[in-house]
LUMPA-375500 format. One line per field, with one value per residue (C-alpha): residue in three letters; x, y, z. Coordinates in Angstrom, 3 decimals, padded with zeros to 6 digits, always signed. Layout:
% LUMPA-375500
type: ala / ... $
xx: X / ... $
yy: Y / ... $
zz: Z / ... $
//
This chain:
% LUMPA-375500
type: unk / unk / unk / unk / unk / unk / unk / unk / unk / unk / unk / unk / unk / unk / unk / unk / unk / unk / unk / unk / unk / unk / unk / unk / unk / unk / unk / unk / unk / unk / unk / unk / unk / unk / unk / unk / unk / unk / unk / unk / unk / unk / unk / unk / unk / unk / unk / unk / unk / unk / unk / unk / unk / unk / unk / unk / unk / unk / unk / unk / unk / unk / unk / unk / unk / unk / unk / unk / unk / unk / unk / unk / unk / unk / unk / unk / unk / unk / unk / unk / unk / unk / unk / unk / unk / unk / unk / unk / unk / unk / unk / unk / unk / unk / unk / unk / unk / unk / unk / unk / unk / unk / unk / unk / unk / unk / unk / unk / unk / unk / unk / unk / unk / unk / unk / unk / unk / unk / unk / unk / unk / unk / unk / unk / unk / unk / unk / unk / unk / unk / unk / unk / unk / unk / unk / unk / unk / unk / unk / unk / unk / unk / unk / unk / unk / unk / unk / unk / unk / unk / unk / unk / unk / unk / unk / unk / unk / unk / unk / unk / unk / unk / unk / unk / unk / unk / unk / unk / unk / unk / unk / unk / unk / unk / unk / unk / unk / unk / unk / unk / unk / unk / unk / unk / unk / unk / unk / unk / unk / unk / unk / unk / unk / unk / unk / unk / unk / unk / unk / unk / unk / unk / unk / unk / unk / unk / unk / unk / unk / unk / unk / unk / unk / unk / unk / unk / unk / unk / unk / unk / unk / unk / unk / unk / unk / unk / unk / unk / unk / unk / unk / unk / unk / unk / unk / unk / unk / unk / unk / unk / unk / unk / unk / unk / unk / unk / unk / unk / unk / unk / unk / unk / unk / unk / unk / unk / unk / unk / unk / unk / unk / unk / unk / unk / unk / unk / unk / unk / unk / unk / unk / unk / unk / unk / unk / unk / unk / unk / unk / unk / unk / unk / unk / unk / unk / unk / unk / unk / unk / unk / unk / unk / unk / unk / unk / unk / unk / unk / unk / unk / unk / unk / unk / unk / unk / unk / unk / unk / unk / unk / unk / unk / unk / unk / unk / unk / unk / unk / unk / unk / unk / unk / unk / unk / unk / unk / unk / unk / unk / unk / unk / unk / unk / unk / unk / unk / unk / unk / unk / unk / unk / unk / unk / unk / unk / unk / unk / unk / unk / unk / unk / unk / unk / unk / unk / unk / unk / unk / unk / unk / unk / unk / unk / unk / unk / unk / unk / unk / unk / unk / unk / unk / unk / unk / unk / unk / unk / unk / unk / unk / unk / unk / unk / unk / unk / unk / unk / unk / unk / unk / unk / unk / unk / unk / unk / unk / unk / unk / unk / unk / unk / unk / unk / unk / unk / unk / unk / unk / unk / unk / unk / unk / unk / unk / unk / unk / unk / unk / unk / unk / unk / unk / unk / unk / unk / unk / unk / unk / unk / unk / unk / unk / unk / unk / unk / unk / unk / unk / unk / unk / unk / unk / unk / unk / unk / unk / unk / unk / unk / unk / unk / unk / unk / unk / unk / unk / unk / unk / unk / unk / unk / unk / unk / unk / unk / unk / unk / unk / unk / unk / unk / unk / unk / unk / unk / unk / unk / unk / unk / unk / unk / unk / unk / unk / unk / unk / unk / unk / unk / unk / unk / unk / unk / unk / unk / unk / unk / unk / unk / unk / unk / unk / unk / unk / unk / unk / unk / unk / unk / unk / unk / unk / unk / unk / unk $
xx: -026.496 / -024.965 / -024.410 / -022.280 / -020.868 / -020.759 / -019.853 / -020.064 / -019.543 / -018.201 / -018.163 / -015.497 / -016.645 / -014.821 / -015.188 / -014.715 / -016.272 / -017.055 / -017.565 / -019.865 / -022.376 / -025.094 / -024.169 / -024.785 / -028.833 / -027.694 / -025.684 / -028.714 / -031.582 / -029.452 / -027.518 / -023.951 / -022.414 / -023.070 / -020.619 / -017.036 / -014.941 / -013.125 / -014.809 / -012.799 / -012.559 / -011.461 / -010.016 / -010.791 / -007.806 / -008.728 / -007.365 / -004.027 / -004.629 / -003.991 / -001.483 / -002.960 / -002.507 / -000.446 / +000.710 / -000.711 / -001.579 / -005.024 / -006.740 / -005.809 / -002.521 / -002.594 / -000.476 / -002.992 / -002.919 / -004.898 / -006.698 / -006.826 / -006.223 / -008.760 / -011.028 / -011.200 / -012.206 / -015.949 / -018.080 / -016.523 / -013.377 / -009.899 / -008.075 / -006.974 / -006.162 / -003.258 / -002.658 / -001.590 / -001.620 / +000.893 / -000.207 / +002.557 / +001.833 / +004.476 / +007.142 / +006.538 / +004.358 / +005.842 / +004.356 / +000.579 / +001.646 / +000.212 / -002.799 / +000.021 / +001.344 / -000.397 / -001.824 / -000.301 / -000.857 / -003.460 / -005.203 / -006.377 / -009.750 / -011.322 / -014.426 / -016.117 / -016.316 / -013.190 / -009.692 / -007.406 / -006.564 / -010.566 / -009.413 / -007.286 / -008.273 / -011.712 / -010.249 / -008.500 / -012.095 / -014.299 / -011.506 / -011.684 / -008.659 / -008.341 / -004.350 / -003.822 / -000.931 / -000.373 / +002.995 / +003.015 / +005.960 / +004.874 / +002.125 / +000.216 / -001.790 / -004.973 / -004.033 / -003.997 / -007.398 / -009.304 / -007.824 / -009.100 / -012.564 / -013.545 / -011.530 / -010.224 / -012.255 / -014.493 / -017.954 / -018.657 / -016.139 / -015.392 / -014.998 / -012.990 / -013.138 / -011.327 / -007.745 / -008.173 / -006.724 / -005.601 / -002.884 / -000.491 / +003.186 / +004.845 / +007.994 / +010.376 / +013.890 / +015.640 / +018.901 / +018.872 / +017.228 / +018.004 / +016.887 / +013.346 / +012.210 / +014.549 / +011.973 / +009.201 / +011.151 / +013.573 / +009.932 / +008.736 / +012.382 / +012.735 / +009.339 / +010.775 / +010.459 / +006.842 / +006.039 / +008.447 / +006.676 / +004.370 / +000.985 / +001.882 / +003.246 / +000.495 / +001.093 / +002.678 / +002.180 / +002.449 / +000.270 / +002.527 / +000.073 / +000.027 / -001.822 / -002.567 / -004.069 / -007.574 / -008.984 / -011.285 / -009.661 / -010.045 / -006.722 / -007.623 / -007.725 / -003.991 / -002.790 / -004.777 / -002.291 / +000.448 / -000.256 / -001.293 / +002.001 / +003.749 / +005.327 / +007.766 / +006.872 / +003.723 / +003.720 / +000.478 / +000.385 / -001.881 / -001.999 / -000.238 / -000.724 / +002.102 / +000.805 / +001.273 / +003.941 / +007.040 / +005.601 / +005.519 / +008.343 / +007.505 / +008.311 / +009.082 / +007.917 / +008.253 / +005.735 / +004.663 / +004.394 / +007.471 / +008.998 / +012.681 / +013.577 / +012.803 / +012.995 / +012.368 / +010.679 / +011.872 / +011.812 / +012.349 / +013.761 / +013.834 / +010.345 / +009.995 / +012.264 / +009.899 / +006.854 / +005.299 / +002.501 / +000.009 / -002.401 / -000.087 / -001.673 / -005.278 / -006.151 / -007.334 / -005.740 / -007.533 / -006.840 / -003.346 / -002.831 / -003.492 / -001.867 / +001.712 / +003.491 / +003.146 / +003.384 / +003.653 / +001.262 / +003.778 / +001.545 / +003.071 / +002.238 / +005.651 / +005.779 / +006.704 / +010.024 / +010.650 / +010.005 / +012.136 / +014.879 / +015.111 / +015.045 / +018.329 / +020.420 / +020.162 / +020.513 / +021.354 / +018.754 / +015.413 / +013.074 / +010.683 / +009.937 / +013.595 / +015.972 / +014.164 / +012.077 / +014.864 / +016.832 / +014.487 / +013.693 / +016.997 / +017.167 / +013.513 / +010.276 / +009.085 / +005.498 / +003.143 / -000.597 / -002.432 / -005.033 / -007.393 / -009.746 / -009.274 / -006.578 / -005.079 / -002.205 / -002.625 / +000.880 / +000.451 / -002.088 / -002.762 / -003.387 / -005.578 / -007.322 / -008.868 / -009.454 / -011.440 / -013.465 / -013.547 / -016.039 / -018.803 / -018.624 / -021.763 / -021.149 / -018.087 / -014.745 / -014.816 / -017.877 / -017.513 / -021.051 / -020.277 / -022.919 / -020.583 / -016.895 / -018.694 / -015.523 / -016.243 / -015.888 / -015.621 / -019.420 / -020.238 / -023.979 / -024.019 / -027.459 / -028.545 / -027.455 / -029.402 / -029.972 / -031.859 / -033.072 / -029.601 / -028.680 / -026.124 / -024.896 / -022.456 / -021.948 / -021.445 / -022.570 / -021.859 / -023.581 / -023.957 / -023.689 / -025.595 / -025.914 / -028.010 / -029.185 / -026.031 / -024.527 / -022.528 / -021.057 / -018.409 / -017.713 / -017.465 / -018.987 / -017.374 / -018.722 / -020.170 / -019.488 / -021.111 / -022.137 / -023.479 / -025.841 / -024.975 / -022.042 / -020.577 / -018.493 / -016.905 / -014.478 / -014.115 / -013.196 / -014.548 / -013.052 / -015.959 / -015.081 / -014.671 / -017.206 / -020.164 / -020.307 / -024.544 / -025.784 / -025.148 / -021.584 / -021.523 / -023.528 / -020.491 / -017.551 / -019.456 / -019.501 / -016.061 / -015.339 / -013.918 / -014.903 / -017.067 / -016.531 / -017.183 / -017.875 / -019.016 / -021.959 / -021.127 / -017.801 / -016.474 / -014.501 / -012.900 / -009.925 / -009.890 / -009.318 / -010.483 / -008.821 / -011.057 / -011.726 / -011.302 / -012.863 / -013.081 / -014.852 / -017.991 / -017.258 / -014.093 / -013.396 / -010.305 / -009.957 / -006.068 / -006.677 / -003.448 / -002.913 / -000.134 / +001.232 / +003.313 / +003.309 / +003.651 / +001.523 / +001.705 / +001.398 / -001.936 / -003.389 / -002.886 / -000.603 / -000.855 / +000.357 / -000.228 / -002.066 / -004.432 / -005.311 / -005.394 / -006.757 / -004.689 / -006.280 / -007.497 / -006.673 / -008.858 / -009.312 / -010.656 / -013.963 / -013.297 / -009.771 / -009.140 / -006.232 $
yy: +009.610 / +012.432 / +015.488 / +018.269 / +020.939 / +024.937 / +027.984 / +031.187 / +035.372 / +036.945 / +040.602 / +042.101 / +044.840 / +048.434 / +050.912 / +054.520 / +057.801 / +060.273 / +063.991 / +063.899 / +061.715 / +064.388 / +066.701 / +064.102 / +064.549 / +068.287 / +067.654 / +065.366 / +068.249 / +070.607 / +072.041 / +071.331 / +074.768 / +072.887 / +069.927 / +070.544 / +069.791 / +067.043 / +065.268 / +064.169 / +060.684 / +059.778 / +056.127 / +054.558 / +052.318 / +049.321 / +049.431 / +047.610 / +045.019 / +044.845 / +042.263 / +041.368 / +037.623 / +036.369 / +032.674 / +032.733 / +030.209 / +029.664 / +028.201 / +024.759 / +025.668 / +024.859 / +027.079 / +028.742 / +031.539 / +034.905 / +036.937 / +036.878 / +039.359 / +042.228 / +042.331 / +045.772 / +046.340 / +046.366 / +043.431 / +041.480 / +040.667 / +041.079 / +043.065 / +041.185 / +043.777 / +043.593 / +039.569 / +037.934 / +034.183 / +032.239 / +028.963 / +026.480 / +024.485 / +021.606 / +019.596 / +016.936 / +014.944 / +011.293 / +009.920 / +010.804 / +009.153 / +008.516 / +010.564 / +013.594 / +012.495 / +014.969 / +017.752 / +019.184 / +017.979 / +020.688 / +020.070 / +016.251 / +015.813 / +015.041 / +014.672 / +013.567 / +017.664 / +019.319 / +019.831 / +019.723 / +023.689 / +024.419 / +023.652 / +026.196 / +029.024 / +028.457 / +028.879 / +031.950 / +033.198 / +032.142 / +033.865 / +037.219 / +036.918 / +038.000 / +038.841 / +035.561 / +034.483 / +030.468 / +029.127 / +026.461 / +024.558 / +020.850 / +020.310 / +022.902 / +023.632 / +021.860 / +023.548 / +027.088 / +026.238 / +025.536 / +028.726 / +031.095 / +029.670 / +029.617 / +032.466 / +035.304 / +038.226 / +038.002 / +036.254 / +032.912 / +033.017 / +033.976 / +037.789 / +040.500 / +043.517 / +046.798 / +045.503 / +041.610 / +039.473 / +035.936 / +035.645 / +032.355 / +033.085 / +030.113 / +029.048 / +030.905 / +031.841 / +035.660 / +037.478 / +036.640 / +033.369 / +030.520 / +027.601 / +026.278 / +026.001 / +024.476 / +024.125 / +025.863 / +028.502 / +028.960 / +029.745 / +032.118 / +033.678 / +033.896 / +035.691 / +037.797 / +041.227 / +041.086 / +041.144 / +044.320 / +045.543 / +049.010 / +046.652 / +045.028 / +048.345 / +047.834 / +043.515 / +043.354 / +039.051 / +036.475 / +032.825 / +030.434 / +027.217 / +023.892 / +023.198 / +019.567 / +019.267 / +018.656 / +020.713 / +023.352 / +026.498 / +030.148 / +031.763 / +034.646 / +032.951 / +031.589 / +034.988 / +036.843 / +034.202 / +035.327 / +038.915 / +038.143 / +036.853 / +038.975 / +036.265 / +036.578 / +033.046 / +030.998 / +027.251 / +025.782 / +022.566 / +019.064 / +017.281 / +013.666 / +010.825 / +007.988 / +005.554 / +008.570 / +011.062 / +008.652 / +009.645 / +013.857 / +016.241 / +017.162 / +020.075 / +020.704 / +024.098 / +026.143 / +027.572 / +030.175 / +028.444 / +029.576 / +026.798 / +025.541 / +022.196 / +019.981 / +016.536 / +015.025 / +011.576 / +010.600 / +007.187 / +004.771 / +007.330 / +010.559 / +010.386 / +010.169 / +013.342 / +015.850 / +015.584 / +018.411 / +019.866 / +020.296 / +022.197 / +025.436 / +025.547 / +024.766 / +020.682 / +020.187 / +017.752 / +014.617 / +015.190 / +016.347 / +013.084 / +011.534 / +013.703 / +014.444 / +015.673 / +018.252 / +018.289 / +020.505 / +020.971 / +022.757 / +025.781 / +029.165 / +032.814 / +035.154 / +038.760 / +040.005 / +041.669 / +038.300 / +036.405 / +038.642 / +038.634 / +034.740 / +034.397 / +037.145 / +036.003 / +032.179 / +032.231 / +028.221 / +027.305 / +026.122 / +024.496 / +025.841 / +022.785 / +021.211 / +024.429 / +028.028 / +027.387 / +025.340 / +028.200 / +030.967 / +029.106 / +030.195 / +033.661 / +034.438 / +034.619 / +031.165 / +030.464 / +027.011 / +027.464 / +024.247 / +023.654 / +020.465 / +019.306 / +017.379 / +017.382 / +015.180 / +015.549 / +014.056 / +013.366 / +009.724 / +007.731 / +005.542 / +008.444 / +010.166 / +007.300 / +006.429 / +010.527 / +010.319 / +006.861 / +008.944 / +011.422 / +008.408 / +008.266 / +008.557 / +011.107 / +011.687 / +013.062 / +015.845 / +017.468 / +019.460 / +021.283 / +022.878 / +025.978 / +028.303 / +027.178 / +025.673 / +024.675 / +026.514 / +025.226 / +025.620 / +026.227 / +023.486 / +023.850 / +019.860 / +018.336 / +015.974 / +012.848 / +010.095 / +006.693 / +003.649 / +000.819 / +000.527 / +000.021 / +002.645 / +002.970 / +005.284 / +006.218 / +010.052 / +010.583 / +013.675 / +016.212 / +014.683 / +011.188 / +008.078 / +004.944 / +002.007 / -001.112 / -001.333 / -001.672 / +000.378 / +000.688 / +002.817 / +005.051 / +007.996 / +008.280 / +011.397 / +013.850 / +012.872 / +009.481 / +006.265 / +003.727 / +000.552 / -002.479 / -005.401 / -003.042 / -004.214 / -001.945 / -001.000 / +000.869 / +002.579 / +006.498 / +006.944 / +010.738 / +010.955 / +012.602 / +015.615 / +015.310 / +013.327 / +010.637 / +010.517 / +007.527 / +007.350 / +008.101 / +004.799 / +002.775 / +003.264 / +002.513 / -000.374 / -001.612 / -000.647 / -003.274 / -000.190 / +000.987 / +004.057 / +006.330 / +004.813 / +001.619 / -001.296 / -003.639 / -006.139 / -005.079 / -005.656 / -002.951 / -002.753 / -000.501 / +000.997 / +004.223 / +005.114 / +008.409 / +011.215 / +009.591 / +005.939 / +003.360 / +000.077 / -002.493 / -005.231 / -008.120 / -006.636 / -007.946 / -005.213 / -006.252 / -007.016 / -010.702 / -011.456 / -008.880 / -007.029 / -003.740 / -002.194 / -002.624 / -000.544 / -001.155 / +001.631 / +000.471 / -001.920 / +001.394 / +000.480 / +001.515 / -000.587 / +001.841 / +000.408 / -002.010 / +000.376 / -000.042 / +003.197 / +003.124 / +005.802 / +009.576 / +008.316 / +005.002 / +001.995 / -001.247 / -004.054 / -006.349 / -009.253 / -007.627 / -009.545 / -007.252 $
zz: -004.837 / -004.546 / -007.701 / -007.101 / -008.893 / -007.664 / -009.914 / -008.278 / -009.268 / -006.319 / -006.037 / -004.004 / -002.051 / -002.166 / +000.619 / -000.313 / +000.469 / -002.578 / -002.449 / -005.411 / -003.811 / -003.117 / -005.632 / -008.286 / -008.161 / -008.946 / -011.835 / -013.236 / -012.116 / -014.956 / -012.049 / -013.541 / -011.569 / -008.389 / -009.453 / -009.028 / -012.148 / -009.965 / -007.454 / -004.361 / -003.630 / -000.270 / +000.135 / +003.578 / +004.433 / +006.598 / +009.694 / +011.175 / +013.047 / +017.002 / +018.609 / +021.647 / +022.067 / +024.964 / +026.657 / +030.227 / +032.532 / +033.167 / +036.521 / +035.736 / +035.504 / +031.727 / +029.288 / +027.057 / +024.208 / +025.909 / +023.812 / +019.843 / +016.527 / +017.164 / +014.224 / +013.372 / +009.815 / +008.663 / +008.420 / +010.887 / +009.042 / +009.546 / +006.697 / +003.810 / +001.563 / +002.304 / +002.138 / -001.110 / -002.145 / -004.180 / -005.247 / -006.211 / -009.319 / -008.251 / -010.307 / -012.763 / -010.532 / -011.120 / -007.704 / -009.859 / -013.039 / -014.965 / -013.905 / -015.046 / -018.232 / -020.076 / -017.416 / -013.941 / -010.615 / -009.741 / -012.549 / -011.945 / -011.772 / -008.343 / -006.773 / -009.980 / -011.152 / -009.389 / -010.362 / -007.134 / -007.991 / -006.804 / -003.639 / -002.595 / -005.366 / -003.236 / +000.225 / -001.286 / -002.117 / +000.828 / +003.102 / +001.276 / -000.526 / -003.769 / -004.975 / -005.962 / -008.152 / -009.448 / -010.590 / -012.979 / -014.685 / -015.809 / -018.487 / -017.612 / -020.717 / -019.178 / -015.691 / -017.534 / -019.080 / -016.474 / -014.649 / -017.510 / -017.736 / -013.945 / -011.703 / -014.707 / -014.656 / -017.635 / -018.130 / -017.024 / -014.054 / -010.693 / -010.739 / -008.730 / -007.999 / -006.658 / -007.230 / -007.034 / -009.560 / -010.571 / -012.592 / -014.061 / -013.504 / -015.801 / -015.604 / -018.019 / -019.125 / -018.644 / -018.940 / -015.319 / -014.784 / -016.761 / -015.352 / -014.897 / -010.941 / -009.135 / -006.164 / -004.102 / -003.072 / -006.256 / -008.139 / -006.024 / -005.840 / -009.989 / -009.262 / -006.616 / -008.790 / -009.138 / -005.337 / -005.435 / -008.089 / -007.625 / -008.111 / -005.088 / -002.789 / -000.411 / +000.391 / +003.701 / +003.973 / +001.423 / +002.018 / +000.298 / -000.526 / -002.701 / -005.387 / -004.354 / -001.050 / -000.166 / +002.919 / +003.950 / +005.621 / +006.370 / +005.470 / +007.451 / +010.789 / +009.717 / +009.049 / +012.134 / +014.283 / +012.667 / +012.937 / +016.396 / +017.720 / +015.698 / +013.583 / +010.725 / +009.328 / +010.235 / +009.723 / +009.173 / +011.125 / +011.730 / +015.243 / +014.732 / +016.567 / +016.942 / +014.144 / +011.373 / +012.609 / +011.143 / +007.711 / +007.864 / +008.574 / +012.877 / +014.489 / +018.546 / +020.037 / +022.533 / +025.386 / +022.839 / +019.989 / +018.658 / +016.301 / +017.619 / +016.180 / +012.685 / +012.176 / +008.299 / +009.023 / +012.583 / +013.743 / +017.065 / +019.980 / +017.615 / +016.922 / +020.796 / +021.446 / +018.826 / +021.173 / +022.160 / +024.626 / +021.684 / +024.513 / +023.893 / +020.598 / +021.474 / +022.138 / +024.838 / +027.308 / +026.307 / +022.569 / +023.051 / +024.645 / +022.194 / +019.316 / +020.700 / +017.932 / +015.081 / +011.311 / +008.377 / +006.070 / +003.793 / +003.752 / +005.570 / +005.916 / +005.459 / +005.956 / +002.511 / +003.753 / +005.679 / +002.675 / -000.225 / +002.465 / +003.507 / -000.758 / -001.792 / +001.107 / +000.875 / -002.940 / -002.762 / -000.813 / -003.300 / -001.520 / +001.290 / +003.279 / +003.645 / +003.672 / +003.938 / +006.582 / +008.857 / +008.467 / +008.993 / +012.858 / +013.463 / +012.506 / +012.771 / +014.629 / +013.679 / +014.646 / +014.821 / +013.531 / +014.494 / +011.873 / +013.519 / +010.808 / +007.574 / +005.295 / +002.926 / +000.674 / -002.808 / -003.318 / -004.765 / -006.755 / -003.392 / -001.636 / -004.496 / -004.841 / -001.175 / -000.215 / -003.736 / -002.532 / +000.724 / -000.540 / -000.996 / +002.545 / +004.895 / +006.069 / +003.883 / +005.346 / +003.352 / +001.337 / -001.488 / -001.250 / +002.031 / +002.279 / +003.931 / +001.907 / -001.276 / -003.614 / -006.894 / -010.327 / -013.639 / -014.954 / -017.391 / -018.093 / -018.505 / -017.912 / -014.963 / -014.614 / -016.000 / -014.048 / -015.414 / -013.851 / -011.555 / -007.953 / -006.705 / -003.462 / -001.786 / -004.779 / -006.548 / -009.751 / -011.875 / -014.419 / -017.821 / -017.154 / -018.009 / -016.502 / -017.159 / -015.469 / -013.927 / -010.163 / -008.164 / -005.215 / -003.045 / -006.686 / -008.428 / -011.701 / -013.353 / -015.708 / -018.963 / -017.544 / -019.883 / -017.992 / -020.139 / -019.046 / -016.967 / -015.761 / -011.890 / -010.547 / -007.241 / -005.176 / -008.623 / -009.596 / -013.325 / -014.084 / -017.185 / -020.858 / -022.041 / -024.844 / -025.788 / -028.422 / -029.510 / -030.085 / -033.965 / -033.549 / -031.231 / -033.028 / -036.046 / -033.795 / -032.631 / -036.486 / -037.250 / -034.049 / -032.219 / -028.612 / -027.593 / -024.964 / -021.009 / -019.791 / -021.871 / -021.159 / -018.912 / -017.644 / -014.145 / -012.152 / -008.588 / -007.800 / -010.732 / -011.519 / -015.515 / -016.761 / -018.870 / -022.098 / -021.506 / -023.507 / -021.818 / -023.921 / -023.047 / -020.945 / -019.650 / -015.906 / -014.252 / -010.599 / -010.557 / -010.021 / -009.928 / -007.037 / -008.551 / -006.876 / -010.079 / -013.216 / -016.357 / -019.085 / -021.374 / -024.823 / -023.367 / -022.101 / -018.553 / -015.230 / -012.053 / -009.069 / -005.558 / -006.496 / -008.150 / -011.576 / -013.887 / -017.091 / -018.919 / -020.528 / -024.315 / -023.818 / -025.378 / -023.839 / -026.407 / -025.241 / -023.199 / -021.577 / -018.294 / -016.317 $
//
């Protein structure tokens, strides 16, 4: 069984020199004619970093990159000052419905105690960055929420310091501007002003990420490429092998790295012609073999002049992905970061639903309670979970919930999760509740023939997915036995999605419901 849930306060260091250091022990001693009326303060700039990376060919006669970004700046760390993240809420999020009927995409739960928005406001943190905007459009009451109580500056949150900040940029109308997003890249333009603005004089790149992927990365080692090879745009990238790469935008490079073709979903003999030598950026030959081609991970790193200058002059163009970036591989230094570890983009309740069931894993895929990148959360100050007389395996079970006599395997049982006797459940994602119900306030719904919070004695689950809040009576069986792969169900509480069941947010489902 596995419980995890992180909430951090992070201190951001600030490196400056003062003048009235020693002369403050004066000042205190009585000696005030010793202090100056206005002590200097000298601000130490980090230093530039040096491009010293190269392609050469080694012994082997293999094209490799030479050399790397010289970390110059104290602790070991390149400067990130002067980096800036932008966080991209995303549209309506139909491919997730109805998991966002009522709340944005970044803002469904996962993991049993995350929101998908930990997951790159985290990587943001454990990489040093701290100039971190968010731009939300759809629902995003819940999404705003969570924001304020775990990363604003304030108590009970992730704090900054120096000149860090997290702020929501919403959607909104102007004199200028009046349309909603029209895309990635039509948000961040309608936003252009503020990176202009004086707050922001000393931002020289701009990370542009998603709010629903699930990954661990340092940002920093994405941007030091960049700097390195002296990029205008950086594309963050996954190795693809031939089974997968039909399903992802490629790319085709050249010796250096530098980005020269796109292809949106190739198949047959196109999918053939965007192979690349994957060794230029960093496989080895064995794995290259095997991973031939190159996609995007619809993350990139633009210099901010780059960036505001791609955005004025192709005033038509509103999405990233599909136009910006095609067109800036013409016109600009266009460079491949190869990012070789886990990722997984949460684009569709299928998808959502297995990298969730992935975490039960042993080991898992992906683990949330990494010491050196924990994923931080909203603090909750829930309780242990309680477990009585059950059998649980593979199975992750968070703070606050209760479960009884029951068995489970391959699930996630969220927080404040309810859990009744007799229960059987499997290959299951419970999301939990947002409050409790005590035991008197059950005991009257039971009488009044309605259904408490969680999951009723007796009840069967497999590939289901139960939204915060459900109620899903006793004796319920919900395995799809009729196999169904769509079907909407709305008004009986109920989505099928891939074969997937979802119960919906609120929704009740009476005792004795087959589905």
């Amino acid at each position: 069984i596995h419980s995890s849930m992180q909430s951090v306060s992070v201190q951001q260091r600030t490196h400056h020199v003062s003048c009235a250091s020693k002369r403050s022990v004066a000042s205190r001693a009585g000696l005030a004619s010793a202090v100056p009326r206005r002590a200097a303060r000298v601000q130490t700039r980090a230093p530039r970093l040096g491009v010293t990376a190269e392609v050469v060919t080694n012994e082997n006669g293999e094209k490799v990159m030479q050399g790397s970004p010289q970390i110059l700046s104290e602790g070991g760390r390149s400067a990130t000052s002067s980096v800036m993240a932008v966080i991209l809420g995303g549209g309506a999020g139909s491919r997730l419905y109805p998991l966002t009927k009522n709340r944005a995409k970044p803002a469904v739960p996962i993991g049993g105690a995350y929101r998908l928005i930990d997951v790159p406001m985290s990587n943001c943190i454990n990489s040093g960055l701290s100039k971190i905007y968010i731009l939300t459009q759809f629902n995003s009451t819940s999404l705003n929420r969570h924001l304020a109580k775990t990363y604003n500056v304030g108590s009970g949150g992730v704090r900054f310091g120096g000149d860090g900040f997290v702020e929501v940029l919403a959607a909104t109308q102007t004199p200028t501007d009046k349309e909603w997003f029209q895309g990635t890249a039509d948000a961040v333009r309608q936003y252009s002003w503020l990176f202009e603005d004086i707050k922001n004089r000393s931002v020289e790149e701009i990370v542009i990420l998603s709010g629903d992927h699930l990954y661990r990365m340092d940002y920093m080692k994405f941007v030091d490429h960049h700097r390195a090879t002296n990029a205008d745009v950086t594309i963050g990238c996954l190795p693809m092998d031939d089974s997968r790469a039909s399903d992802f935008g490629l790319m085709k490079i050249d010796d250096s790295g530098r980005i020269m073709e796109f292809a949106e979903k190739p198949k047959g003999d196109a999918l053939k012609a965007m192979a690349v030598d994957t060794t230029v950026l960093g496989l080895d030959k064995s794995a290259a073999a095997l991973n031939p081609y190159i996609a995007s991970m619809g993350i990139y790193v633009f210099k901010k002049e780059t960036m505001l200058e791609l955005l004025k002059n192709h005033e038509e163009m509103n999405d990233f992905g599909g136009e910006i970036i095609p067109k800036a591989a013409s016109d600009y230094n266009v460079q491949a970061y190869l990012f070789n570890d886990y990722w997984e983009d949460i684009g569709t309740i299928k998808s959502f639903f297995h990298a969730n069931l992935g975490l039960t894993s042993n080991p898992p895929k992906f683990e949330f309670h990494d010491q050196e990148g924990p994923i931080y959360t909203s603090p909750r100050f829930l309780p242990p979970a309680m477990v009585v007389g059950s059998k649980l395996s593979d199975t992750i079970v968070s703070h606050g919930a209760m479960v009884a006599d029951s068995v489970i395997k391959h699930s996630i049982v969220g927080l404040r999760a309810r859990v009744g006797a007799g229960a059987n459940i499997e290959d299951t994602m419970i999301m939990g509740a947002d409050f409790y119900e005590n035991d008197e306030q059950r005991a009257v719904l039971e009488a009044q023939g309605k259904v408490p919070i969680g999951i009723g004695a007796g009840t069967t689950l497999k590939n289901v997915i139960v939204d915060k809040n459900g109620r899903i009576g006793k004796n319920c069986t919900i395995i799809n036995k009729d196999n169904v792969q769509e079907a909407a169900m709305e008004d009986q509480g109920y989505y099928i999605r891939d074969g997937i069941v979802v119960v919906l947010r609120n929704a009740t489902i009476p005792d004795g419901t087959v589905i």
